[in-house]
C-alpha positions as CSV (number, residue, x, y, z in Angstrom):
1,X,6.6,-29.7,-41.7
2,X,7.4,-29.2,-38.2
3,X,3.9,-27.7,-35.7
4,X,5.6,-25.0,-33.8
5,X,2.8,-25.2,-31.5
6,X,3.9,-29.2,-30.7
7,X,5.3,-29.3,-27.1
8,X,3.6,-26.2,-25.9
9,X,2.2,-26.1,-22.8
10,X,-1.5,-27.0,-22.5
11,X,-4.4,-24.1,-22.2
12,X,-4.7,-23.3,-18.6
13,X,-8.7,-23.6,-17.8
14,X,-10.5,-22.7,-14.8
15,X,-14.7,-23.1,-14.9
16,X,-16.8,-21.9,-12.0
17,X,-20.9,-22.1,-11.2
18,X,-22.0,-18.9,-10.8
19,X,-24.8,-17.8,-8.7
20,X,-26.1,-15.3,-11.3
21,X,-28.2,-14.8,-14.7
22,X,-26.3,-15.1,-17.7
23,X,-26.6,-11.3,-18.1
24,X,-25.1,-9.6,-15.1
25,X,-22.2,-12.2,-15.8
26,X,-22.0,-10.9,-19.5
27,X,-21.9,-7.3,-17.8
28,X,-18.9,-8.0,-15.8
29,X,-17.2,-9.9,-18.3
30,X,-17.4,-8.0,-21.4
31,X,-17.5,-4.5,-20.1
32,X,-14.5,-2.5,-18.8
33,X,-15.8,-1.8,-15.8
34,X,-16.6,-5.5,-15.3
35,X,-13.4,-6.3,-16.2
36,X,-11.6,-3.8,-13.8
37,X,-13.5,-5.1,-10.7
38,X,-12.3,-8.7,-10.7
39,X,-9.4,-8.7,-12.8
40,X,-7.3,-5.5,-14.3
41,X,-8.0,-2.2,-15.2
42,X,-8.0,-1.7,-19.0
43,X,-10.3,0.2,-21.9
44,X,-11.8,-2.4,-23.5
45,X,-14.6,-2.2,-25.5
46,X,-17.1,-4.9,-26.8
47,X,-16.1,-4.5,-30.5
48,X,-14.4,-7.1,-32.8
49,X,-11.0,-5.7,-33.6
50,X,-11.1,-3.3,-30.9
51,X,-7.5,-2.8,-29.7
52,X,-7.1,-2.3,-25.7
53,X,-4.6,-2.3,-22.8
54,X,-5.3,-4.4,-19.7
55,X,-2.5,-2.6,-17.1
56,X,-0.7,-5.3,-15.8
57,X,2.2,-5.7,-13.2
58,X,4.8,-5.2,-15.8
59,X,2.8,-2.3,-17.8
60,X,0.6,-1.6,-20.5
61,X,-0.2,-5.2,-22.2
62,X,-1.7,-4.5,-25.7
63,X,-5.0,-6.8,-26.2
64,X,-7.7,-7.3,-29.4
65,X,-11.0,-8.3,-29.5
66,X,-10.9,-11.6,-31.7
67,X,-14.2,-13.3,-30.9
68,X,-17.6,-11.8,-29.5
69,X,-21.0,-13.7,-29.3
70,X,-23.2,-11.9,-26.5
71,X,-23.6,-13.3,-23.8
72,X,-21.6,-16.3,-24.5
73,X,-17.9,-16.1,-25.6
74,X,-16.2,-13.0,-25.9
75,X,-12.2,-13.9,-26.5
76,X,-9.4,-11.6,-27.1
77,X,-5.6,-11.4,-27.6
78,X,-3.5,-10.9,-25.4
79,X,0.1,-9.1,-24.9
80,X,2.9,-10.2,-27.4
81,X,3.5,-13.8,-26.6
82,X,1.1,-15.4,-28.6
83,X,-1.3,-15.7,-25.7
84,X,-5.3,-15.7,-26.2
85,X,-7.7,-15.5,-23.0
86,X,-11.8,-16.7,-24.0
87,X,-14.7,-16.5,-21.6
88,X,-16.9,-19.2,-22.3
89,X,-20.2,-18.9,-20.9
90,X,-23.6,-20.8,-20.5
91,X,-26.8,-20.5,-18.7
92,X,-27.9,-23.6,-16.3
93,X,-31.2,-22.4,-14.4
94,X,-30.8,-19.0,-13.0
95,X,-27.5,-19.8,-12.7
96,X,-24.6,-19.2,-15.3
97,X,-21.1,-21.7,-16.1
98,X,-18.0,-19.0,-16.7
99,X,-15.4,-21.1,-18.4
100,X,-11.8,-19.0,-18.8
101,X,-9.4,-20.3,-21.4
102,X,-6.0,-19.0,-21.4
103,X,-4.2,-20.4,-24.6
104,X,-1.5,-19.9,-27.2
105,X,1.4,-21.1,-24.4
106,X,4.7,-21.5,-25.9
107,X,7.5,-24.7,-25.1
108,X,8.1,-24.7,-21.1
109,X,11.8,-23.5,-21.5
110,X,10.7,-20.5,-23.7
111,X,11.2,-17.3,-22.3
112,X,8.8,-14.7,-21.9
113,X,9.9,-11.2,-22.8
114,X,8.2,-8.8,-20.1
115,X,9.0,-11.1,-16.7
116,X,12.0,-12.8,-18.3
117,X,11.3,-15.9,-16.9
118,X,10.5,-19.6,-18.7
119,X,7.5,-20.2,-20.0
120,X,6.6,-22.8,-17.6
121,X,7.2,-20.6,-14.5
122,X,5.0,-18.3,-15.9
123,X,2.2,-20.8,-16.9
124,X,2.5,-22.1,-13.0
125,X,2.4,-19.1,-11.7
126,X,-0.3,-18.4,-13.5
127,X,-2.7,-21.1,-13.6
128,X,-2.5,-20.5,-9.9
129,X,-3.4,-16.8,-10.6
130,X,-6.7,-17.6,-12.0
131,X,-8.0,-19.9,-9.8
132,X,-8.2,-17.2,-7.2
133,X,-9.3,-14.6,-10.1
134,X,-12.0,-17.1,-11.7
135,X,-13.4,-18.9,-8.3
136,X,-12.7,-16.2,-5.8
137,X,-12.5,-12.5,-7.9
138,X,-15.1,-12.8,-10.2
139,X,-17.6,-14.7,-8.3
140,X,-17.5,-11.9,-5.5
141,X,-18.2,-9.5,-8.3
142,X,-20.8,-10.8,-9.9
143,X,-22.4,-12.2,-6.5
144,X,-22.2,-8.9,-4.5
């Protein structure tokens, strides 16, 4: 039996120190308005199975709550490519590591529906993306 998964390109995973409790990073990871200040706007809710739209570039990308363990993974579905985003996170003395995960990546020459591109463009592009998201976007927030 063949693993469809076998070629796919790798998680992209981007981890950052944050200057911060483990709470007021939970609050602005796993809250909508958290969420809207360093990444998209959307109406999530902090719910397993809770379905939600993060409004992205191309529109409306529908989302659902898969994991939650306050205040240290929350993951969720998202769009209809497969994909899965987690935020991993853990407390190091006052301070708090925010691991993102963004898995479920399909074979580099597979197209994506909604940008119509290759998989692999839109992995590069985006494993760019959340560098400046991750270590620049969401630190601000939370640090402010």
């Amino acid at each position: 039996m063949e693993d469809k998964h076998q070629g796919a390109l790798p998680d992209i995973v981007q981890t950052v120190i944050i200057d911060a409790p483990i709470e007021q990073v939970w609050n602005k990871v796993a809250t909508s308005e958290g969420i809207a200040a360093w990444f998209m706007p959307n109406d999530f809710q902090p719910e397993i199975g809770h379905e939600f739209h993060l409004q992205s570039p191309f529109g409306p990308s529908p989302c659902k709550v898969t994991e939650l363990d306050p205040p240290h993974r929350l993951a969720f579905t998202w769009d209809t490519e497969g994909w899965t985003v987690s935020f991993q996170l853990q407390e190091l003395d006052g301070k708090t590591e925010f691991t993102l995960i963004h898995g479920g990546w399909k074979q580099s020459d597979e197209l994506i529906g909604k940008a119509g591109e290759k998989s692999s463009v839109i992995h590069g592009r985006m494993a760019g993306g959340w560098v400046s998201i991750v270590q620049e976007r969401l630190k601000k927030a939370v640090e402010a």
